[in-house]
N, CA, C and O of each residue as an XYZ file, in Angstrom:
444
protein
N       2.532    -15.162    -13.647
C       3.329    -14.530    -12.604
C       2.741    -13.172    -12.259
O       2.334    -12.491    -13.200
N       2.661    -12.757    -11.179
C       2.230    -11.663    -10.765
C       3.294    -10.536    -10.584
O       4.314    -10.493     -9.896
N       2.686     -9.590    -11.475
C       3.887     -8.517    -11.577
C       3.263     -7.143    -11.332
O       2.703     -6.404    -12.142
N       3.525     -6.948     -9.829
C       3.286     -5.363     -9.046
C       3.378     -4.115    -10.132
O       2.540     -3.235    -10.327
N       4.751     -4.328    -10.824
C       4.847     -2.958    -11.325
C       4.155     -2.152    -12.489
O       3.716     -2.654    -13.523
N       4.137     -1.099    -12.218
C       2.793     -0.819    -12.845
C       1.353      0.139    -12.192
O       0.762     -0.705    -11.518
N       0.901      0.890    -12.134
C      -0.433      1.687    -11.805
C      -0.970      0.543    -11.581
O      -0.909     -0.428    -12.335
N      -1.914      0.641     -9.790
C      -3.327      0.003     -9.465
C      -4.342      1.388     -9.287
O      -4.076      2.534     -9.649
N      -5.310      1.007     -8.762
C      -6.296      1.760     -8.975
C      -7.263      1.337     -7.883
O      -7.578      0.165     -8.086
N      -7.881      1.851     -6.760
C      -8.752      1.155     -5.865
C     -10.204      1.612     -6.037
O     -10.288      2.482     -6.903
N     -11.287      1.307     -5.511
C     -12.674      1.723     -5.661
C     -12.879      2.715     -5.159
O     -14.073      3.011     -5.156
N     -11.994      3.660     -4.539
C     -12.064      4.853     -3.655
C     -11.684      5.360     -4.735
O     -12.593      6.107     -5.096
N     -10.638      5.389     -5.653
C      -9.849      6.455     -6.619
C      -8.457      6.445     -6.406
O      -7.666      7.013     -7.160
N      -7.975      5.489     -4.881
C      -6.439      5.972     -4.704
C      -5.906      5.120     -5.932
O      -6.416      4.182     -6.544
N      -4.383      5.956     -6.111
C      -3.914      4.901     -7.051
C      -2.087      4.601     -6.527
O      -1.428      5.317     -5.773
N      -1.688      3.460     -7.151
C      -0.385      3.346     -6.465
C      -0.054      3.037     -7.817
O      -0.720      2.773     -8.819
N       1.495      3.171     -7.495
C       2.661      3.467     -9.052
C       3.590      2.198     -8.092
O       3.773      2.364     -6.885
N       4.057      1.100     -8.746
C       5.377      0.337     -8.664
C       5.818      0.669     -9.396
O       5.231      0.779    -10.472
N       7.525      1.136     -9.186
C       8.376      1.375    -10.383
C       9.827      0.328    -10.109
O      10.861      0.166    -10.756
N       9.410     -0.136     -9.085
C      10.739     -1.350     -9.630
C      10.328     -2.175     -8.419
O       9.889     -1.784     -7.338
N      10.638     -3.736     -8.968
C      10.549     -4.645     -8.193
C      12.053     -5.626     -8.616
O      12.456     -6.212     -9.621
N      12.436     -5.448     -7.544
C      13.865     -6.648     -7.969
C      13.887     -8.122     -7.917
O      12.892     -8.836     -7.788
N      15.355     -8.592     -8.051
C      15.042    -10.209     -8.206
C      14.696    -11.178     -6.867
O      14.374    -12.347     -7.077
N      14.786    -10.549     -5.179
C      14.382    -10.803     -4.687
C      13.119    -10.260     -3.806
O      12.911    -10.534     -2.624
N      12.163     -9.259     -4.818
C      10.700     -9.360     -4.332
C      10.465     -8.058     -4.029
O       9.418     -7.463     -4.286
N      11.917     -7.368     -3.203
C      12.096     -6.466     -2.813
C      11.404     -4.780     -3.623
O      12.243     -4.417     -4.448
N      10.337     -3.896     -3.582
C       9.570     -2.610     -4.158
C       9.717     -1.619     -3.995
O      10.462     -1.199     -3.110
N       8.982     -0.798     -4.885
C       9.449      0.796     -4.187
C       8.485      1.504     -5.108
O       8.006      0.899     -6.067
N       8.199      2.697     -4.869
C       6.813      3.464     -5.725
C       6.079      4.393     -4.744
O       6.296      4.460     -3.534
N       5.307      4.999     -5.348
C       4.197      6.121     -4.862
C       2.958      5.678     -5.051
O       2.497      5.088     -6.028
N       2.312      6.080     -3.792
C       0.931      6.102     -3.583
C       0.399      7.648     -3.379
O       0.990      8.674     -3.042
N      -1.426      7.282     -3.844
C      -1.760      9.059     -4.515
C      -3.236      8.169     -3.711
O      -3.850      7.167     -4.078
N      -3.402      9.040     -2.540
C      -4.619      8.826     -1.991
C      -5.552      9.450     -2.649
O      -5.318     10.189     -3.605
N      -6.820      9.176     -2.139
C      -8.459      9.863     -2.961
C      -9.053     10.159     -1.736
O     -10.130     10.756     -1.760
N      -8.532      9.841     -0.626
C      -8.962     10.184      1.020
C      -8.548     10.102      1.819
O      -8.059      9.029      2.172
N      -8.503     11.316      2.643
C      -7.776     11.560      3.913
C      -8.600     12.409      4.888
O      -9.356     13.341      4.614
N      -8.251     11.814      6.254
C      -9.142     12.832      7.302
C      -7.436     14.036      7.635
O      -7.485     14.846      8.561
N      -6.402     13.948      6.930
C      -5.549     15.175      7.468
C      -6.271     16.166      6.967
O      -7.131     15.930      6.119
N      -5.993     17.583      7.480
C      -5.981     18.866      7.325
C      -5.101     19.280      6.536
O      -5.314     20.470      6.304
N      -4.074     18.842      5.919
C      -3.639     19.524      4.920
C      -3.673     18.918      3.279
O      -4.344     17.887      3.245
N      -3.289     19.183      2.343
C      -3.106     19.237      1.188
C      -2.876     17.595      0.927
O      -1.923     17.137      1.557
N      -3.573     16.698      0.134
C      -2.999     15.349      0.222
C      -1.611     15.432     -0.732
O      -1.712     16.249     -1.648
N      -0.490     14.798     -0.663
C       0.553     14.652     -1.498
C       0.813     13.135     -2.239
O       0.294     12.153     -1.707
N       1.451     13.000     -3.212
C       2.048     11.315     -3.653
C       3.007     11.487     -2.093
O       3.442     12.466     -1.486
N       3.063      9.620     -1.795
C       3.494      9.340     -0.731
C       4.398      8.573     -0.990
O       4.142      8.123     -2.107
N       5.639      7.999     -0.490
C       6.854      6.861     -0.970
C       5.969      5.825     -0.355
O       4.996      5.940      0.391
N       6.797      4.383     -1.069
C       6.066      3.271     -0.207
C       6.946      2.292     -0.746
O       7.157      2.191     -1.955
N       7.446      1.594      0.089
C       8.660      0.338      0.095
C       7.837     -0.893      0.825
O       7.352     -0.757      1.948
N       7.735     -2.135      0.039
C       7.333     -2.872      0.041
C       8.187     -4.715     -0.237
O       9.324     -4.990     -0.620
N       7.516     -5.239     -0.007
C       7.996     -6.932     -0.438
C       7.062     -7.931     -0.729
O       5.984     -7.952     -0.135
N       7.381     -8.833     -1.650
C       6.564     -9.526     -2.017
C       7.081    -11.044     -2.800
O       7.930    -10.971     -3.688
N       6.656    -12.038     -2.503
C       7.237    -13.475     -2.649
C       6.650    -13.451     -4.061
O       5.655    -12.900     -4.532
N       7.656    -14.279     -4.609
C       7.797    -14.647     -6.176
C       7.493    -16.209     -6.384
O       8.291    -17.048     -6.802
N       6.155    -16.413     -5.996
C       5.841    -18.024     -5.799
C       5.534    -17.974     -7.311
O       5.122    -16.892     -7.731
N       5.672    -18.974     -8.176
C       5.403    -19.769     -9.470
C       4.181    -19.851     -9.579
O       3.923    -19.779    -10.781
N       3.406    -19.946     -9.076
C       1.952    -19.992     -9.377
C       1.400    -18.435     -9.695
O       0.232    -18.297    -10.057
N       2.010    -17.630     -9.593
C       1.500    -16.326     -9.496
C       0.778    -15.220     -8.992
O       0.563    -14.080     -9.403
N       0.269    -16.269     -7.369
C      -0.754    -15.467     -6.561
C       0.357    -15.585     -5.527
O       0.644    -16.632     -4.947
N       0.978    -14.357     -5.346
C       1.560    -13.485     -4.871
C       0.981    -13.206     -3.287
O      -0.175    -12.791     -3.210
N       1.465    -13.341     -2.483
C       1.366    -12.439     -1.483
C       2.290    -11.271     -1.266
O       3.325    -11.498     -1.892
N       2.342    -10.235     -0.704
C       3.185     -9.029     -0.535
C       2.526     -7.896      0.637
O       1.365     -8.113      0.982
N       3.068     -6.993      1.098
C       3.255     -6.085      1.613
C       3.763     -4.736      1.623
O       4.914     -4.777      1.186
N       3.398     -3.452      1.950
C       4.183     -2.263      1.829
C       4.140     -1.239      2.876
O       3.187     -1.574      3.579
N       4.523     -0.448      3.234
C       4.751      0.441      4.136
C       4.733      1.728      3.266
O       5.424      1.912      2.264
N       3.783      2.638      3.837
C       3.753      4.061      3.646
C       3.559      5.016      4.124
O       2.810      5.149      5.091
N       4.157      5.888      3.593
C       5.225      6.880      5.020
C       4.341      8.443      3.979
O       4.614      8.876      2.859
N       3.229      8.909      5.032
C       2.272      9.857      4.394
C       3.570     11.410      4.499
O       4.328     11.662      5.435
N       3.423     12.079      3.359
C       3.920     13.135      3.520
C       3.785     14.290      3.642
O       4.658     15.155      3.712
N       1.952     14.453      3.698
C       0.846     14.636      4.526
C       0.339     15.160      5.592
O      -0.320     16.173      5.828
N       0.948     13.904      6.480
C       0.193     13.395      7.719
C       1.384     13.276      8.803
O       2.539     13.407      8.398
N       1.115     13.014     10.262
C       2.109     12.230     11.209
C       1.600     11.028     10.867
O       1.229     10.665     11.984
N       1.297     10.105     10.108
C       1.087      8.678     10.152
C       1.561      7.867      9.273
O       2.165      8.393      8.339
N       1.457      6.561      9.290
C       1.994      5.408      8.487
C       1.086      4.703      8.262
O       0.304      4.414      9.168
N       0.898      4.133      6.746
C       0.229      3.252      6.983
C       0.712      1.822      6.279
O       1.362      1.806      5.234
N       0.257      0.487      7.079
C       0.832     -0.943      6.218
C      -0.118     -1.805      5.295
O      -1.240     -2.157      5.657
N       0.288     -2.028      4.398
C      -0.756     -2.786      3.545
C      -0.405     -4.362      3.729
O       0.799     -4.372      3.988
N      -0.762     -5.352      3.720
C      -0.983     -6.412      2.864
C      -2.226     -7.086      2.344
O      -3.404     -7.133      2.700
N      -1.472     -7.612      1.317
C      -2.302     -8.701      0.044
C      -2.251     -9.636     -0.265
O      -1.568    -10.402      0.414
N      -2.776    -10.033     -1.189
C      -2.396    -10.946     -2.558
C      -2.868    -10.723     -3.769
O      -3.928    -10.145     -4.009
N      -1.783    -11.356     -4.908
C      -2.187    -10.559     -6.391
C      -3.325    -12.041     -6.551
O      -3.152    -13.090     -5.931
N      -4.337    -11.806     -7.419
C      -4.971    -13.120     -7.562
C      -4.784    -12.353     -9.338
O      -4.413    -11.198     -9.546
N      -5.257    -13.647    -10.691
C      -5.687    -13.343    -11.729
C      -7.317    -13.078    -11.947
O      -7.849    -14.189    -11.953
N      -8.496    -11.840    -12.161
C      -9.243    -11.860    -12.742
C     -10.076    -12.885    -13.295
O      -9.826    -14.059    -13.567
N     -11.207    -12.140    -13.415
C     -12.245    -12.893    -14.195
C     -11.606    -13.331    -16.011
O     -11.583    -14.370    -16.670
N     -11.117    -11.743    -16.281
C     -11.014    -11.371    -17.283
C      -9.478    -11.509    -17.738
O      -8.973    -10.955    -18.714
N      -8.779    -12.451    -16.732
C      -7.233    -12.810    -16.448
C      -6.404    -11.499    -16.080
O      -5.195    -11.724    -16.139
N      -6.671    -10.394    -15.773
C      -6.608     -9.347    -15.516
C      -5.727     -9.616    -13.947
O      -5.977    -10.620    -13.280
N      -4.989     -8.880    -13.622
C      -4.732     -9.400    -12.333
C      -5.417     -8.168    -11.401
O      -5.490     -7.023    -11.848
N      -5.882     -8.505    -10.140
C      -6.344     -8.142     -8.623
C      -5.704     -8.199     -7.644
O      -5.413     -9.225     -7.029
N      -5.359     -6.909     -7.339
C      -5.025     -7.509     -5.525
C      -5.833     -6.880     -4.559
O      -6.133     -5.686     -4.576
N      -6.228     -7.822     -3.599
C      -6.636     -7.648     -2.584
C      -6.014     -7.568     -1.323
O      -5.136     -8.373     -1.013
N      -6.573     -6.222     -0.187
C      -5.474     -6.103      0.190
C      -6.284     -5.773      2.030
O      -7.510     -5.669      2.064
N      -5.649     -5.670      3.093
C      -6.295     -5.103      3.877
C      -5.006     -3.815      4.661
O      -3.829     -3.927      4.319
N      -5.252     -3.138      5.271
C      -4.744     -2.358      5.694
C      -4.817     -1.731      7.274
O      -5.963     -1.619      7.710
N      -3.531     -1.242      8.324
C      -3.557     -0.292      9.099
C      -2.972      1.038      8.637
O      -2.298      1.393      7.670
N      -3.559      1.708      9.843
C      -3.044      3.484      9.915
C      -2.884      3.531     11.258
O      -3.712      3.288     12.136
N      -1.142      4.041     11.395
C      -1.093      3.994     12.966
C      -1.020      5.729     12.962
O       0.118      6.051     12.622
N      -1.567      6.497     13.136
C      -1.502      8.068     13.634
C      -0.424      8.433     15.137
O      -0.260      7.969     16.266
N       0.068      9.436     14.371
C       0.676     10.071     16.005
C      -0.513     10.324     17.332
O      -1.677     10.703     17.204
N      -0.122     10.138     18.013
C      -0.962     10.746     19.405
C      -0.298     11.423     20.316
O       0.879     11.429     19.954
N      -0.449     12.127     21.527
C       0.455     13.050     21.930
C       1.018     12.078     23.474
O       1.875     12.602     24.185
N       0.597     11.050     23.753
C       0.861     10.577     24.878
C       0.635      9.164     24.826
O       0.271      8.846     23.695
N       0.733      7.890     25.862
C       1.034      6.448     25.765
C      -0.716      7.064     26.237
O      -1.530      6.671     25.402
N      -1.132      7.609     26.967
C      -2.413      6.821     27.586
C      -3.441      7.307     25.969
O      -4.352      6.548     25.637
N      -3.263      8.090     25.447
C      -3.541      8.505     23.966
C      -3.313      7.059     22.919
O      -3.706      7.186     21.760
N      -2.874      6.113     23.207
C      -2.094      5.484     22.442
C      -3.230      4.339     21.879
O      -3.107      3.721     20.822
N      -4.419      4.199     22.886
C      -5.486      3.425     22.925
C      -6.360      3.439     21.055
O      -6.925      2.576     20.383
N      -6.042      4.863     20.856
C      -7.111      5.540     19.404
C      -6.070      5.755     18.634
O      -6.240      6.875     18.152
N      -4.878      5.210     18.168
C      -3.711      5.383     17.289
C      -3.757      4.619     16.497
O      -2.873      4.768     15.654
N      -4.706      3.426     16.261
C      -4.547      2.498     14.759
C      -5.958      2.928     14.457
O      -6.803      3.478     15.163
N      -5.971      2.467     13.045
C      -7.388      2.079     12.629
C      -7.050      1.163     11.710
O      -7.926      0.561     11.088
């Protein structure tokens, strides 16, 4: 079974904290970036998330994080897979939607 909670760790250095996952999937925890293009000070960030409790243990899930930072958000999803080393992995891809000051601005607001 794949179980979120718990410190990950990415190849950049960020790291994310789950500190509770309930009986329907439902998350919650801090993320600690290793990179940012803001100008100010990076901070731990909240991040509320969900994730299906399939029996096989490769997990898919999702989270939302709300920079405290930044004007931006960013969304993750994944899946937990098990390791070489039975270790579990998730792989994940991600947006960043940034504030912009106007709709015609609105073109350069994800990455």
């Amino acid at each position: 079974q794949c179980n979120l909670i718990g410190w990950w760790e990415n190849e950049l250095g960020s790291k994310m904290h789950v500190s509770t996952v309930d009986s329907q999937g439902n998350f919650s925890g801090e993320y600690h970036t290793a990179v940012s293009s803001a100008q100010k000070p990076i901070k731990p960030s909240p991040l509320i998330g969900s994730q299906h409790l399939d029996e096989d243990g490769q997990c898919t899930f999702g989270f939302t994080i709300n920079w405290k930072f930044s004007d931006s958000t960013a969304v993750f999803v994944g899946q937990c897979f098990a390791g070489d080393s039975e270790d579990e992995v998730l792989q994940t891809s991600w947006l960043l939607r940034e504030k912009v000051d106007s709709l015609h601005s609105d073109w350069k607001a994800t990455r």
